[in-house]
C-alpha positions in Angstrom: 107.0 49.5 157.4 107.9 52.1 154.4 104.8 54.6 153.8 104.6 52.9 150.0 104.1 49.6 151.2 101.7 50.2 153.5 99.4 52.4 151.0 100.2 49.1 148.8 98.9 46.9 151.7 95.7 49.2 152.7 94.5 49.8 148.9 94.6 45.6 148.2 92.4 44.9 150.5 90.5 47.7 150.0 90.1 46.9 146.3 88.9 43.3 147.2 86.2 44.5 149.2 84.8 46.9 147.4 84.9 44.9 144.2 83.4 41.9 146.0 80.7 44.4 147.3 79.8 45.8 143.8 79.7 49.2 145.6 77.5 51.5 143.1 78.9 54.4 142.6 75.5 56.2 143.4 76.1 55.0 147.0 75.0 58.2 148.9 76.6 59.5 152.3 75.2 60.2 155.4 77.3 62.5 157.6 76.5 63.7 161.0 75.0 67.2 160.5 77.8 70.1 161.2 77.4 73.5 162.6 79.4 76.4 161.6 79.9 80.0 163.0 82.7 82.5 162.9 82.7 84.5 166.2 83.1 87.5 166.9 87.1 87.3 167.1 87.3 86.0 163.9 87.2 81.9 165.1 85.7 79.8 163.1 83.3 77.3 165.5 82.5 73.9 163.9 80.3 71.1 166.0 79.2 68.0 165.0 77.0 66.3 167.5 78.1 62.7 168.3 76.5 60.8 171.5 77.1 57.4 170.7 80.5 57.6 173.0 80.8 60.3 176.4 83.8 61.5 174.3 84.7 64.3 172.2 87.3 65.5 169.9 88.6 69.1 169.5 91.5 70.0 166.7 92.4 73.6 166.1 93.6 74.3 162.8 95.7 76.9 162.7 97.5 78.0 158.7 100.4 78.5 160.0 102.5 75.5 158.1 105.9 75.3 157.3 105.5 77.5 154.2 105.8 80.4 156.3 108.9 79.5 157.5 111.7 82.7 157.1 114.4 82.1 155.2 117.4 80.5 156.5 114.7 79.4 159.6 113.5 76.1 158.2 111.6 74.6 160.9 110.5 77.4 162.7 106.5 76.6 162.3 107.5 73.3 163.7 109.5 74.5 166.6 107.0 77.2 167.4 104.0 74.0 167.0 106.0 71.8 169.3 106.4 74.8 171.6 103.4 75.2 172.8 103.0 71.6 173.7 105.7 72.5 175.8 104.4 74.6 179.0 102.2 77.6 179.5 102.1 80.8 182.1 99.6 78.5 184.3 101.4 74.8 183.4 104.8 73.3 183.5 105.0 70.8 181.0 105.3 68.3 183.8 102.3 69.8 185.2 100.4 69.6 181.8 101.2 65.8 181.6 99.9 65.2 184.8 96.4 67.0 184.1 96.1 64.5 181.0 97.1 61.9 183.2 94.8 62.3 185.6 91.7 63.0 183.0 92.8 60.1 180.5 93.1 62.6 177.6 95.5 63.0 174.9 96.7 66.8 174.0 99.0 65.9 170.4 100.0 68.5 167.5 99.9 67.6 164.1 102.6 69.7 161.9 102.6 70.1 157.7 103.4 72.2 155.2 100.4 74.5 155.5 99.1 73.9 158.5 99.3 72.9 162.0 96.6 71.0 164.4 96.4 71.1 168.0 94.0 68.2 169.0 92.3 67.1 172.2 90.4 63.7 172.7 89.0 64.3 176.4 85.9 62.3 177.6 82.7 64.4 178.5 82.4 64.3 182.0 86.1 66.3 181.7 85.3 68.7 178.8 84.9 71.8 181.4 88.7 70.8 182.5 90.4 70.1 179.0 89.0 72.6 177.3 90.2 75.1 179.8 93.9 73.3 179.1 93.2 73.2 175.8 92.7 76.7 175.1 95.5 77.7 177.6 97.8 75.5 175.9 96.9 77.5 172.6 96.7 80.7 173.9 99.4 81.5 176.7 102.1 79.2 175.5 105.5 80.5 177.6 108.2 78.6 175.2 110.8 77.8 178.2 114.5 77.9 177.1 115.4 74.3 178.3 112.6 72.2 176.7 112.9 74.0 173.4 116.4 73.6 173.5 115.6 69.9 174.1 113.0 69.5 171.5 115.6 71.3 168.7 118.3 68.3 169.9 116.1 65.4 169.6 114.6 67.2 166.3 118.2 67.0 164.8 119.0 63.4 166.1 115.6 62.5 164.3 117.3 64.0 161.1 120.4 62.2 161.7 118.8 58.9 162.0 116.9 59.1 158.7 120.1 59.9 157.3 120.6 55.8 157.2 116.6 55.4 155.7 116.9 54.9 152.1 113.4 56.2 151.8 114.0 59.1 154.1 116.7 60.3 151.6 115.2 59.9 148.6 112.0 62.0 149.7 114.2 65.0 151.0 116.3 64.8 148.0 113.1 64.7 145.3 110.9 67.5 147.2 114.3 69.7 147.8 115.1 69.2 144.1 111.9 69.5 142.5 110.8 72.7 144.4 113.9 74.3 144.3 113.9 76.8 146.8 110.6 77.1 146.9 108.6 77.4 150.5 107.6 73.6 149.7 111.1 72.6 148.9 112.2 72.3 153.0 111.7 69.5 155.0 108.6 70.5 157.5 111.1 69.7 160.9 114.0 71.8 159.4 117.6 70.8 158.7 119.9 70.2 161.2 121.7 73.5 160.1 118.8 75.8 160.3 117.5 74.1 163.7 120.8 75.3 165.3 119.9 78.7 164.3 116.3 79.0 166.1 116.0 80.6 169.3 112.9 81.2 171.9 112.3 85.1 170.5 112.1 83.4 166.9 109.5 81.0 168.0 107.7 83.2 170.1 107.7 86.0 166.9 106.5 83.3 164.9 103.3 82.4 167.1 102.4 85.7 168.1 102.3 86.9 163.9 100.4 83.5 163.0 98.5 82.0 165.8 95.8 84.1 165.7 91.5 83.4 165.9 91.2 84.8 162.5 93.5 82.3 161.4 92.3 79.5 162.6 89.7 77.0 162.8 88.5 75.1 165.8 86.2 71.8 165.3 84.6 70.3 168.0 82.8 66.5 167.3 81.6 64.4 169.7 78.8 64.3 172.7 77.8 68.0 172.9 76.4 70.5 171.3 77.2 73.5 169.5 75.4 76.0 172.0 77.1 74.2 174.8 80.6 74.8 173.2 80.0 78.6 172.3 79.0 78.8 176.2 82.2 77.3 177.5 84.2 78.3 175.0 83.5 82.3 175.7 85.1 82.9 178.4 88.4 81.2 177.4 88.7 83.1 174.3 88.9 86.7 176.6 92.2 88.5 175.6 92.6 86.3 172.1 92.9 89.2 169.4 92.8 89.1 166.0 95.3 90.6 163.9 96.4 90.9 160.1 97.9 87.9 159.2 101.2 88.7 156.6 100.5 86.9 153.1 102.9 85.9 151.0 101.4 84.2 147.8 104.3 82.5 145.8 103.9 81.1 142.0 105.2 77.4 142.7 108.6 76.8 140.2 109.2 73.2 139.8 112.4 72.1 138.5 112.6 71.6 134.8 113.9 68.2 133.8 115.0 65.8 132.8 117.4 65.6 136.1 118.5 62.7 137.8 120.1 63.1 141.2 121.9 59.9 142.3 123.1 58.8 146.0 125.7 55.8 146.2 124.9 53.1 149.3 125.4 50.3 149.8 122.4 48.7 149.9 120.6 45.6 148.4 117.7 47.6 146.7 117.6 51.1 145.2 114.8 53.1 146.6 113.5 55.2 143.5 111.2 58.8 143.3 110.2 59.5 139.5 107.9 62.4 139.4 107.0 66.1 138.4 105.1 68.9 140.1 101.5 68.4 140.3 98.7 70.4 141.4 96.9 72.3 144.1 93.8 71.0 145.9 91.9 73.4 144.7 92.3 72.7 141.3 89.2 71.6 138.9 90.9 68.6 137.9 91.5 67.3 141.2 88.9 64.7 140.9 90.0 63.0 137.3 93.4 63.6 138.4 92.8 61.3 141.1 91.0 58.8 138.8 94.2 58.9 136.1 96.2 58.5 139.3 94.4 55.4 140.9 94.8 53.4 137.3 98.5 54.2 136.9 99.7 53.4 139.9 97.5 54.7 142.7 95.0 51.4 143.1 98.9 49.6 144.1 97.5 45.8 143.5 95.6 46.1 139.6 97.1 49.5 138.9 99.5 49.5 135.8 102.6 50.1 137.2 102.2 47.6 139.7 101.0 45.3 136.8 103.6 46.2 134.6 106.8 46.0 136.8 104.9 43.6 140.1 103.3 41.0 138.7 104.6 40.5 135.1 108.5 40.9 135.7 108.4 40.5 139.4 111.1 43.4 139.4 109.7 45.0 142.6 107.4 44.1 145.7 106.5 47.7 146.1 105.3 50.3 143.2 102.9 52.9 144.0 102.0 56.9 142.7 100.2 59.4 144.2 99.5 62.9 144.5 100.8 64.9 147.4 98.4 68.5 146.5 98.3 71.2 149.2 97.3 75.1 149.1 99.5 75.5 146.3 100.6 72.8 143.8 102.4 70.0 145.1 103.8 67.1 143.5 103.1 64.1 141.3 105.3 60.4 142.2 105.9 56.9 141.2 107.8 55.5 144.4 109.7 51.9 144.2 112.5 49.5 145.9 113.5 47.2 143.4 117.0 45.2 143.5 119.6 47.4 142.4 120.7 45.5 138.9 116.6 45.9 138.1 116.3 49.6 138.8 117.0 50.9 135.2 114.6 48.3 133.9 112.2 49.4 136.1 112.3 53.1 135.4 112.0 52.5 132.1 108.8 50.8 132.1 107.3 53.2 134.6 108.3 56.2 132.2 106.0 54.1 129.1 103.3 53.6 131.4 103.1 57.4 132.4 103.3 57.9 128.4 100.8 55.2 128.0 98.6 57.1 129.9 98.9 59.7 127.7 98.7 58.0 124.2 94.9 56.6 124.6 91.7 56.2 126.8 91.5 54.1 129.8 89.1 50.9 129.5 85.4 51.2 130.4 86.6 48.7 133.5 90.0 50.5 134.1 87.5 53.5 135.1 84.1 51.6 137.0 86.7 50.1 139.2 88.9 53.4 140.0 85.5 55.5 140.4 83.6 52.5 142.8 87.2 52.3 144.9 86.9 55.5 145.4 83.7 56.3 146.3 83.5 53.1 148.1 86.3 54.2 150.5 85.1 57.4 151.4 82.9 56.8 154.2 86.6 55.4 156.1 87.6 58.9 156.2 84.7 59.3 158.5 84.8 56.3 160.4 86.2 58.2 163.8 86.1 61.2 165.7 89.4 62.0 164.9 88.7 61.2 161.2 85.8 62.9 161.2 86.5 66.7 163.0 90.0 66.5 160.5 88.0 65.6 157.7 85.8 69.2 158.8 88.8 71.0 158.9 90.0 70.3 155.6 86.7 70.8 153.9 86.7 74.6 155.3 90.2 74.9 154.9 89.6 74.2 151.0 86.2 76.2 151.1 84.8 72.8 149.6 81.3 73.4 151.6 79.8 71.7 154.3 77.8 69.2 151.2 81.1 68.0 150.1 80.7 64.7 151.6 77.0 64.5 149.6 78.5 66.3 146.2 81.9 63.9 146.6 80.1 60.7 145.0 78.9 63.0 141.8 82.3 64.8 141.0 83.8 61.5 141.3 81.1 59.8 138.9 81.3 63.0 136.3 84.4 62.3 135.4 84.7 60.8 131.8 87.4 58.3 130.4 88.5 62.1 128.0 88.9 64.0 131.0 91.2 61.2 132.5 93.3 61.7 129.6 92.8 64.9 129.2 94.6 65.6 132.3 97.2 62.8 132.2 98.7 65.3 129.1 98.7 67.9 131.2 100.1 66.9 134.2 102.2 64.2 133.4 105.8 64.8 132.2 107.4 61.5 130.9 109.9 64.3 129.1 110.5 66.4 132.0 110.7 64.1 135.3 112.9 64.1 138.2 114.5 61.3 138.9 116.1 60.6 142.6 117.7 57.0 143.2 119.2 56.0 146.6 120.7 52.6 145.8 124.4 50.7 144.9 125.0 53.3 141.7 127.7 50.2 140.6 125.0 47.4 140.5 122.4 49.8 139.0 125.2 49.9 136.1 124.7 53.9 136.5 127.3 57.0 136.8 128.6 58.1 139.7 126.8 59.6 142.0 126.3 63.6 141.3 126.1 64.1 145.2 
């Protein structure tokens, strides 16, 4: 199922529930209590103590995303991620696989554009045994030739199969043309023609420059506790040195438009990306951003757009936006599949609603239900271990402060129907979009496709 339909799916029955629930939006939070250290190589230690399950989760954060990647070596955080899933001085990968056979654990990395996460669910009475694999697997990765090789080939035979996903195409085409050639502008895998270049010395390079303690972050939630982790984790950490990580800050260009970028298929619907840059997650508007968002086009069922173009014209069975904010500013989108004699129509109106947006306040309503949808949802960020050590990561990756889940409610409920369209004038860009559509150009009634 496309990633827009399923946000559509997710946020309607969301919406019922909390509207049926009449969630105030003074609803406080109560998250498990979280300790923090940074050791004396630089680690930051996070625990959260959970003994409701004999389980725990550990996720190592490490910035080392694919913003870093050279130039001309697209995919080389990637590679060097999958890497050391791959085999250390101690394991074969076979003999990795076997360990987490035999213990019931799951050892998985997680790869984006600013970081990467290597995460561990392991149940207690095994935490001696995959945390020793754990930290081995992070620490004395050995990068064998064949498997690398291997994961680069099944890497670009990925690429090559979402070469026939509409979606797929669109996406690659609207990031790499809205960023330019920007470290955000690259898909996080790679292409297939900078794949072919990597080698084992350039992954290597790349993990012994970036994977470093004081570049990382390493939660721990579930049944222990924080002295009991510190304990075990000691020893393991022996021979782990820091060292100055290289910092390239870049001012993000986005594209200026208006630019259209069509791709001819033959296809029943046109998959369409209308958007603009958008901003960082650290930015002060983050939180009425988010509101202005959810009413255009982010609350899918009752948002405008889905109003507009959904439910009045029946144009499309999917329409969603949303912000994609990372370190440094991201992007803003209005995503769609409509039949392809439909898709002009339907750009059209979701250019006046991003324009309506900016020509007057949002209703009373329009903002109570964005604000208790919101708030209201929270607390399923939370809902797992998995959820929850993440969730940590992210709030000391953004130096948001271990309150944030208690301060979250208030930001959200601060925020005034003027701020909402305060910042839907300044981030918005009806004038200056980029438009991507993957779809039958001749049935769409538009030009030929400019590549």
């Amino acid at each position: 199922m496309p990633k827009s339909r399923r946000i559509l799916i997710f946020s309607f029955i969301l919406s019922i529930l909390f509207l049926e629930l009449g969630m105030k939006t003074t609803l406080l939070f109560a998250m498990p209590p979280v300790k923090r250290e940074v050791l004396a190589n630089g680690l930051v230690l996070l625990v959260s103590e959970d003994h409701s399950l004999p389980s725990l989760t550990l996720q190592l954060l490490v910035d080392a995303g694919s913003r870093r990647d050279p130039v001309g070596e697209e995919g080389l955080s990637y590679l060097a991620a999958r890497g050391i899933l791959l085999g250390t001085s101690r394991h074969s990968l076979a003999q990795i696989n076997e360990e987490l056979d035999f213990m019931g654990a799951s050892l998985e990395v997680t790869t984006g554009r600013d970081t990467i996460v290597l995460g561990l669910r392991v149940l207690k009475k095994d935490l001696d045994r995959g945390l020793d694999l754990f930290m081995e697997t992070a620490m004395k990765p050995s990068f064998p030739v064949e498997e690398l090789q291997r994961e680069i080939q099944q890497t670009i035979a990925a690429i090559q199969s979402e070469e026939d996903v509409p979606q797929a195409v669109a996406e690659k085409i609207f990031q790499r043309t809205l960023f330019s050639n920007g470290p955000y502008g690259h898909p996080v895998v790679g292409t297939k023609e900078s794949l072919s270049r990597l080698t084992r010395e350039a992954a290597l390079r790349f993990y012994q420059t970036y994977y470093r303690p004081n570049n990382a972050f390493l939660t721990v939630v579930g049944d222990t506790t924080f002295a009991e982790v510190k304990a075990k984790l000691a020893p393991l950490q022996e021979g782990w040195a820091t060292a100055q990580i290289p910092e390239k800050h870049f001012t993000t260009q986005f594209a200026k438009g208006p630019e259209a970028v069509k791709v001819n298929r033959d296809i029943a619907q046109a998959n369409v990306i209308l958007g603009n840059g958008g901003i960082s997650r650290d930015n002060p508007d983050f939180y009425a951003v988010s509101l202005m968002n959810f009413i255009l086009g982010g609350a899918g069922f009752g948002s405008r757009l889905f109003d507009e173009i959904r439910v009045k014209r029946g144009l499309a069975y999917s329409v969603v936006s949303f912000l994609d904010p990372g370190k440094y500013p991201g992007s803003f989108q209005i995503v769609l599949q409509t039949k392809n004699a439909s898709a002009k129509e339907a750009i059209l109106i979701s250019l006046r609603e991003v324009e309506r947006m900016q020509a007057g306040l949002v209703s009373e309503e329009e903002l109570k239900r964005a604000k208790q949808y919101t708030i209201g949802s929270f607390p399923l960020r939370l809902d797992t271990q998995t959820e929850l050590a993440a969730f940590i990561n992210q709030v000391e990756y953004y130096k948001l402060g271990l309150k944030y889940a208690e301060e979250f409610p208030k930001l959200i409920d601060a925020v005034t129907r003027e701020e909402v369209l305060r910042v839907a004038k300044a981030y918005l860009q009806p004038q200056s979009y980029i438009l991507v559509i993957v779809g039958n150009l001749k049935e769409a009634g538009m030009a030929e496709p400019s590549q």
